[in-house]
C-alpha positions as CSV (number, residue, x, y, z in Angstrom):
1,X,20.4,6.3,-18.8
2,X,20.7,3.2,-16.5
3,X,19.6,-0.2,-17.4
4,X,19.1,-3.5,-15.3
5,X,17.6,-7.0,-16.1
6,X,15.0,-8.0,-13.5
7,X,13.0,-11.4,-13.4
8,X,9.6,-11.3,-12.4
9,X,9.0,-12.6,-9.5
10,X,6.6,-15.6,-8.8
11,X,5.6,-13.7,-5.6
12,X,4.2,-10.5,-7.6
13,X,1.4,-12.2,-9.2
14,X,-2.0,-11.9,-10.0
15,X,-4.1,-14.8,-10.3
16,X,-3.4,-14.7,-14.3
17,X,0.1,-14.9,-13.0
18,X,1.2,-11.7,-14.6
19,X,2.8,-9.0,-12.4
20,X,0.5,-7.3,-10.8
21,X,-0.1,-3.6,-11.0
22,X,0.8,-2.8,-7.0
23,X,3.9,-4.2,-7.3
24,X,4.6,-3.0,-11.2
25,X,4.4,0.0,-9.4
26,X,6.7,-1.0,-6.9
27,X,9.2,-1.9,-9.2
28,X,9.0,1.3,-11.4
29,X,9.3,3.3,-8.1
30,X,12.5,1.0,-6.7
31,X,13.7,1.9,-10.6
32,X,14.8,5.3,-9.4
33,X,17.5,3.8,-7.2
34,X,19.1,2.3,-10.0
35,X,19.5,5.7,-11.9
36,X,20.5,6.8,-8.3
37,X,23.4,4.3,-8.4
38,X,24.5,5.4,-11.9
39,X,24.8,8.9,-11.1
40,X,26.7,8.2,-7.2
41,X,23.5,9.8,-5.4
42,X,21.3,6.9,-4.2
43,X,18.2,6.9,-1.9
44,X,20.7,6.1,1.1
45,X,23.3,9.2,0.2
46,X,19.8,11.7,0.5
47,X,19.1,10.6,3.4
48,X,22.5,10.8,4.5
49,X,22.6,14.6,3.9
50,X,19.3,15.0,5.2
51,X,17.0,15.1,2.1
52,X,14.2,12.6,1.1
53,X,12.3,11.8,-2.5
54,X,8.9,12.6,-2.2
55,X,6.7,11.2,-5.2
56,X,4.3,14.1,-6.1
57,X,2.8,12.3,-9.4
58,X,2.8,9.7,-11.5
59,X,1.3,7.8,-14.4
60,X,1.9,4.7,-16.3
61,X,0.6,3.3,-19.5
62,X,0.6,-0.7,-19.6
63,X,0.9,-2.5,-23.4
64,X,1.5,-6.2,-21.6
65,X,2.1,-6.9,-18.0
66,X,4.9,-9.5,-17.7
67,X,4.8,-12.5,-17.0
68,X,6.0,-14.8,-13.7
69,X,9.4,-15.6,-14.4
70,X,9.3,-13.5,-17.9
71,X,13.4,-11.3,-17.7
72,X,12.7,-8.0,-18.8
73,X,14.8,-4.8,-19.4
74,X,14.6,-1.7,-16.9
75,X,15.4,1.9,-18.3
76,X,15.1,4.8,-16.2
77,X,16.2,8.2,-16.9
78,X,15.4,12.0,-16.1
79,X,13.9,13.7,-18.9
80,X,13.3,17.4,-16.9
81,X,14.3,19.0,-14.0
82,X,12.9,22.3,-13.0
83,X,13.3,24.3,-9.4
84,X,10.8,22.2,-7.4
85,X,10.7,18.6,-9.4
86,X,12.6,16.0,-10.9
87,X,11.1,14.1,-13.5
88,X,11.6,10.3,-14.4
89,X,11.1,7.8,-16.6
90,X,11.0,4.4,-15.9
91,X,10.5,2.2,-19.1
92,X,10.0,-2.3,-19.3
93,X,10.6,-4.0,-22.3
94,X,11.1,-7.6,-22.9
95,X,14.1,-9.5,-23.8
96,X,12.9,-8.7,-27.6
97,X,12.5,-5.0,-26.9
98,X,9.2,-4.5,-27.0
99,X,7.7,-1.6,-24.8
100,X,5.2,-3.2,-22.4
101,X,4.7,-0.1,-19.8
102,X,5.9,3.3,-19.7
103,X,5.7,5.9,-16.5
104,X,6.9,9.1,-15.7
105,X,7.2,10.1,-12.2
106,X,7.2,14.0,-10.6
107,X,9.7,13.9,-7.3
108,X,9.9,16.2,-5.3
109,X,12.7,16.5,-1.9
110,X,11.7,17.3,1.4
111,X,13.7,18.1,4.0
112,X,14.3,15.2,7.0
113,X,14.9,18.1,9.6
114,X,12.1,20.4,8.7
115,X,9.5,18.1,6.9
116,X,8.9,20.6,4.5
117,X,9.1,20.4,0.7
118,X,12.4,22.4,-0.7
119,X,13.9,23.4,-4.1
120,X,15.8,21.2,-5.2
121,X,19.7,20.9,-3.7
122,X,22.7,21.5,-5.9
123,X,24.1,18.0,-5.0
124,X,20.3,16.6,-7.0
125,X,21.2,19.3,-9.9
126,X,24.5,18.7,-10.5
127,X,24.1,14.9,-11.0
128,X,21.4,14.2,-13.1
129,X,22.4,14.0,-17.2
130,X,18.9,15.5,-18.6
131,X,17.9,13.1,-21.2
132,X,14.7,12.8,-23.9
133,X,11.6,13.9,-22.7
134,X,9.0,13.0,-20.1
135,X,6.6,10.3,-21.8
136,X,3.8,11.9,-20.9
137,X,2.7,15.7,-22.4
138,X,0.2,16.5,-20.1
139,X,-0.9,15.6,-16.0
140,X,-4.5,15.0,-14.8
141,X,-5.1,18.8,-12.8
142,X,-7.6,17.0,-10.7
143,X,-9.6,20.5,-10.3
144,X,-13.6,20.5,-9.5
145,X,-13.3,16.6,-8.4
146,X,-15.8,15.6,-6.1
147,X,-17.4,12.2,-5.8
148,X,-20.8,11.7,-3.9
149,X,-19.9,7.7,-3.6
150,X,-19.5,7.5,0.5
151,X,-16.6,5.2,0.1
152,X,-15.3,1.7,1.7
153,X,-12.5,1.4,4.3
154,X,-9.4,0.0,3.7
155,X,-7.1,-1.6,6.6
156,X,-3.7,-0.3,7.0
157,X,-0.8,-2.7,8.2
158,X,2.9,-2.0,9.9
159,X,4.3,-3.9,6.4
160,X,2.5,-0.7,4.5
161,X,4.6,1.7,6.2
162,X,8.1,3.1,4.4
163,X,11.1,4.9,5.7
164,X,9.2,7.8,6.0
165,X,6.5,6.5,8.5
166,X,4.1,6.9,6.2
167,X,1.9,4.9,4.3
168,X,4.4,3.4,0.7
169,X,3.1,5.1,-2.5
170,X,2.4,1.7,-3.9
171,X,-0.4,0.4,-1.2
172,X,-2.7,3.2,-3.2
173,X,-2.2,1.7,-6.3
174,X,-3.6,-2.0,-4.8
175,X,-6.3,-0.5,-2.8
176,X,-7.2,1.5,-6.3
177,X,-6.9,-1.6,-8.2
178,X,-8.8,-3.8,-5.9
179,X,-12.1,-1.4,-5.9
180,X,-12.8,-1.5,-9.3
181,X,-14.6,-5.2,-10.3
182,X,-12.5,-6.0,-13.2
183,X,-9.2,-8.5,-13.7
184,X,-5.8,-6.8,-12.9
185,X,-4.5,-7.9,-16.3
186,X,-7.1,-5.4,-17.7
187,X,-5.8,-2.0,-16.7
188,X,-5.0,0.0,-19.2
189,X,-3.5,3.5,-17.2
190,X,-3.0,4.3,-13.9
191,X,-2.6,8.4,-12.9
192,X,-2.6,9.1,-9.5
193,X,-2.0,12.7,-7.4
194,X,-0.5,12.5,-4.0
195,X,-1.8,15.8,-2.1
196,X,-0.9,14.6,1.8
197,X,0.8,11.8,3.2
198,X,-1.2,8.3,5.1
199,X,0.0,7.9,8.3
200,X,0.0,4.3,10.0
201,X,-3.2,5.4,12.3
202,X,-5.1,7.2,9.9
203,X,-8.4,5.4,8.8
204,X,-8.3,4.9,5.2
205,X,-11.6,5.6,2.8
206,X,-11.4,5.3,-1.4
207,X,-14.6,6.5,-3.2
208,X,-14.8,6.0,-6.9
209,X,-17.0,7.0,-10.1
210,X,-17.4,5.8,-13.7
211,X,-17.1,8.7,-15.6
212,X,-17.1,6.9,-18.9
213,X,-17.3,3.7,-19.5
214,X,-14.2,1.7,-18.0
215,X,-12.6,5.0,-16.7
216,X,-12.6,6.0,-12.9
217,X,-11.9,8.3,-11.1
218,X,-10.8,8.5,-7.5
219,X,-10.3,9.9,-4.1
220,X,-8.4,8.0,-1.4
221,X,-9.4,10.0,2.0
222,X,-7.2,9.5,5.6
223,X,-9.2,10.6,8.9
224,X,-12.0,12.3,6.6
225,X,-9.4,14.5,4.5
226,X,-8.2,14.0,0.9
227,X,-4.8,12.4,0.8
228,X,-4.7,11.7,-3.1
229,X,-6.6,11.7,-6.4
230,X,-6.0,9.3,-9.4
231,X,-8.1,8.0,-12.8
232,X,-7.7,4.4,-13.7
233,X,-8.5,3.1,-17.6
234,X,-9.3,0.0,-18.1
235,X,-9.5,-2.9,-21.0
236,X,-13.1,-4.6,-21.3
């Protein structure tokens, strides 16, 4: 298990000035580099021997967002490792050591050369510790989705993009957030499905429906085809 203290920045905010859930999601997915350093196999060393982290699914459950300025405690660790996918968990208390949000992330690793998704290398296998369990039993399958809602644009930027040239996992979660009429401070969960990449030219379309009252469900769409699923829960 690794651990780091982080201070929310002021930067991160929403207008409650609570960390806000783009860039919570941000931090749970920069997390995973500092299990990476733990274990002497960082982001940098994959890419070095010609692998890359893809994130294939994730969810979080939120008790309190932090605060601007609030220190808080960092835990990651990898509960599960199978042929295909890596699991982690990335866990924030506060100085107290109080949960206020749990995730587990799925990873996958693709390969730089042939762009193609891989079982996982020996070098991954032989340096992860498996620890606990994932904090989540079950992921959303996603099956028989389809909304009717015909969607609203979102604008893409050269700041969105990641090393990969594609669009970073985290813009989804502030486009997801932004569509739904409701304070930030209110979500409850967050569970999203990456099926295909966003690239930088790709015009980007979320629809969303209410299946129950203060639950979506969603489907961001690049150039007409479905890039990712996800179901947001919110607070009243």
């Amino acid at each position: 298990m690794a651990k780091k203290e982080f201070v929310i920045p002021t930067s991160f905010l929403t207008r409650e000035r609570l960390l806000s859930p783009k860039y919570l999601f941000k931090l749970i997915l920069e997390a995973g580099d500092i299990e990476g350093q733990e274990v002497l196999l960082t982001n940098d060393d994959m890419l070095r021997m010609g692998y890359s982290w893809i994130l294939y699914q994730a969810k979080f459950e939120v008790e309190r967002f932090p605060r601007s300025n609030e220190k808080v405690i960092i835990e990651t660790y990898t509960p599960k490792i199978d042929k295909l996918k890596a699991y982690r968990n990335v866990d924030i208390f506060d100085m107290d050591k109080n949960l206020l949000i749990k995730s587990t992330g799925v990873w996958l690793v693709a390969s730089i050369e042939t762009k193609s998704i891989i079982e996982l290398p020996d070098e991954v296998l032989d340096a992860y510790e498996i620890k606990g369990v994932p904090n989540f039993k079950k992921f959303e399958k996603f099956r028989n989705v389809k909304i009717i809602d015909e969607g609203e644009e979102r604008k893409t930027y050269k700041s969105d993009i990641d090393y990969n040239n594609h669009i970073n996992s985290a813009n989804y979660i502030g486009w997801l957030t932004d569509s739904i009429e409701n304070d930030d401070s209110n979500l409850k969960s967050l569970e999203i499905y990456y099926k295909k990449e966003i690239k930088p030219t790709e015009k980007v379309v979320l629809k969303k429906e209410e299946i129950e009252k203060n639950i979506f469900i969603h489907e961001i769409l690049g150039d007409g085809k479905l890039k990712a699923y996800a179901i947001t829960k919110w607070n009243e």
